[in-house]
C-alpha positions, 0 to 999 in steps of 0.5 A: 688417553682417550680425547674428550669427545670420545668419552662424550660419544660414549656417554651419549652411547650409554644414554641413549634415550634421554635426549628424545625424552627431554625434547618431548616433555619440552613439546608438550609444555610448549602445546599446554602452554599454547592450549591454556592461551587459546582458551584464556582468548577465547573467555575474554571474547565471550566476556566481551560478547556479553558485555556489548549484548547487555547494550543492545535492545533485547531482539524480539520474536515475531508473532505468527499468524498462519502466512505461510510467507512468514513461516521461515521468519518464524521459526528462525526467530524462534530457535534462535531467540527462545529455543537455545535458551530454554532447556524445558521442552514445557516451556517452550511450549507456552513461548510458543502459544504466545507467539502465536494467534489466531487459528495457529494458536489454537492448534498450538494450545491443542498440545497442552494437553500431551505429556509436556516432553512430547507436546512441543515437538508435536505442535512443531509438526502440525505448524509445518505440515499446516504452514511450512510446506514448501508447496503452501509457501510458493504458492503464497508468494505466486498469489502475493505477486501475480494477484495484486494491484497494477503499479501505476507509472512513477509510483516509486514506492510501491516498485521498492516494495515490489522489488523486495517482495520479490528478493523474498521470494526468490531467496525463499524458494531457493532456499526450500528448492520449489523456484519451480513453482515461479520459473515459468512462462504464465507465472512470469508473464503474470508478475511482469503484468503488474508493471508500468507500461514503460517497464514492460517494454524494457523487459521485453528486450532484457528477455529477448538479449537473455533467450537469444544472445545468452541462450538460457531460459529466463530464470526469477533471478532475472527478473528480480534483478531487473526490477531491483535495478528499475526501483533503485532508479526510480528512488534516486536520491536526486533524479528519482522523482521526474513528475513532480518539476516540469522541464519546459518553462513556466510563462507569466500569464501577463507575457501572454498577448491576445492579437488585435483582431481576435476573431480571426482565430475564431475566438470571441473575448466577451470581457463582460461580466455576465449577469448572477441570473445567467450565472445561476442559470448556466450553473444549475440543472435543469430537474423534470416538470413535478406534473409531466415529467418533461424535461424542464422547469415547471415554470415552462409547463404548459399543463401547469400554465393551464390550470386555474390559480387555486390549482396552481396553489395547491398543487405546489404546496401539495408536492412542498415547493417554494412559491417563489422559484417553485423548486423544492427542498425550502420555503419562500422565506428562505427562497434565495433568488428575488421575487419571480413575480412580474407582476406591475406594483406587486413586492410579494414574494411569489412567481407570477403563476401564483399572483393573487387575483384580489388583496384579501388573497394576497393577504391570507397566502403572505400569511402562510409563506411570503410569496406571491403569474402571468409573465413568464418565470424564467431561472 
């Protein structure tokens, strides 16, 4: 009699490939189930995705103007924003007029016109060939960074701004491969002329450890990274800004003592209050003569000394001058200096070169324009 397991032997014998079958059909269960899982993950992410996305603000794509600097942001935003999300080649177009202004949107309107299946791809064209050719883009950002302004010394602000301009340009050229438009002596030498003095001597020998320790050329990442790090000081939360607090001590102006004898320093100390009519006199300047053109008052003019009283007269009120100071540009009544009459017993209103020679003239000039020579007029 046979034993057990030689009729199992021969069982398995007779069957052979039902093991194996069995063992497959239990693999792929096992794969399905796996798949099903992936995938069951894989919605509720998206369901969760778009669940955060409706609490987010709706970004918005930048309207383009023709900067070639800008012209990458653009068209980023763009594909990312508008594109992917519109399936109509017609609409795309009009988000594209919309999107842009000026002279750009006038080129892109110019595609309205094509069959609405040719004219988006078209206007995508002529907007790179007009403003995203790599050359156009460097250049922009060479004439962005050598031609403006000097930063002034401890103007903070503006070295963050132009750290970031230059991070720009950098990633930008690297990513379009024309760093060579930058990455040489003249353009360098130009960016690094816009730096505060002390700036430029830290360059100088960040450059020489670069050229003669590394041994290597000097490179926009250089620099970038040198001018980062300088803007990043400079705008410190707590050290950045040095001008503003002084280091040395502030004295009382009552600690200060003046020695006894001051004039053996060379100083004279007039505590003396000067007078208003040294105060006016140091204060205005002096005009030229309205008759000889010299170089001083007309009071001081010998030729208007000179001439007769009625000259006198007329010759200030043909050129308008008050006849009281005898400058221009008010009248007597309004004069705001005292009476330059020097005249004894006389209260008019008038410089003494004017002094009317009898009461009846007096009078008739009092009733023109309270005024009234020869003592000398003096301002």
């Amino acid at each position: 009699m046979k034993s057990l397991n030689a009729k199992v032997e021969e069982v398995n014998a007779a069957r052979p490939e039902e093991p194996t079958l069995t063992a497959t059909f239990a693999h792929q269960l096992v794969e399905a189930q796996f798949q099903q899982y992936r995938r069951m993950e894989e919605l509720i992410h998206r369901q969760q995705e778009s669940t955060l996305a409706l609490t987010f603000p709706d970004p918005e794509v930048p309207t383009f103007n023709g900067n070639p600097i800008e012209y990458w942001t653009f068209v980023r935003a763009f594909e990312n924003l508008i594109e992917r999300k519109t399936a109509s080649e017609s609409a795309r177009l009009y988000y594209l007029v919309q999107y842009t202004i000026g002279e750009v949107q006038e080129l892109v309107k110019s595609c309205l016109s094509i069959d609405p299946e040719v004219g988006y791809r078209e206007a995508r064209i002529l907007l790179k060939q007009r403003y995203g050719q790599p050359y156009r883009i460097a250049t922009a950002f060479v004439n962005r960074l050598t031609k403006g302004p000097p930063i002034k010394s401890e103007d903070s602000s503006a070295l963050r701004r132009f750290s970031v301009l230059l991070t720009s340009c950098k990633n930008t050229l690297k990513e379009i491969g024309h760093l060579s438009k930058v990455e040489n002596p003249d353009t360098l030498r130009m960016i690094i002329d816009r730096l505060p003095y002390g700036l430029k001597l830290r360059w100088r020998d960040a450059a020489d450890r670069i050229t003669e320790n590394i041994g290597r050329e000097i490179t926009i990442e250089d620099l970038c990274d040198f001018v980062t790090a300088k803007a990043r000081a400079a705008t410190h939360a707590i050290f950045g800004n040095i001008s503003s607090r002084s280091s040395l001590p502030q004295r009382n102006s009552r600690d200060i003592k003046l020695p006894r004898d001051a004039s053996s320093f060379g100083i004279q100390v007039d505590t003396r209050k000067e007078s208003s009519e040294g105060r006016n006199r140091m204060n205005q300047p002096r005009p030229k003569c309205p008759l000889c053109g010299s170089n001083h008052w007309l009071s001081h003019c010998q030729s208007f000394k000179g001439k007769l009283l009625n000259d006198r007269l007329t010759f200030v009120r043909a050129k308008g001058l008050c006849i009281n100071c005898l400058v221009a540009g008010h009248m007597a009544n309004s004069c705001p200096k005292a009476s330059f009459c020097r005249v004894t017993g006389c209260k008019g209103v008038h410089s003494s070169y004017l002094h009317p020679k009898s009461v009846q003239q007096a009078t008739n000039q009092s009733q023109e324009n309270p005024t009234s020579a020869p003592a000398e007029q003096t301002f």
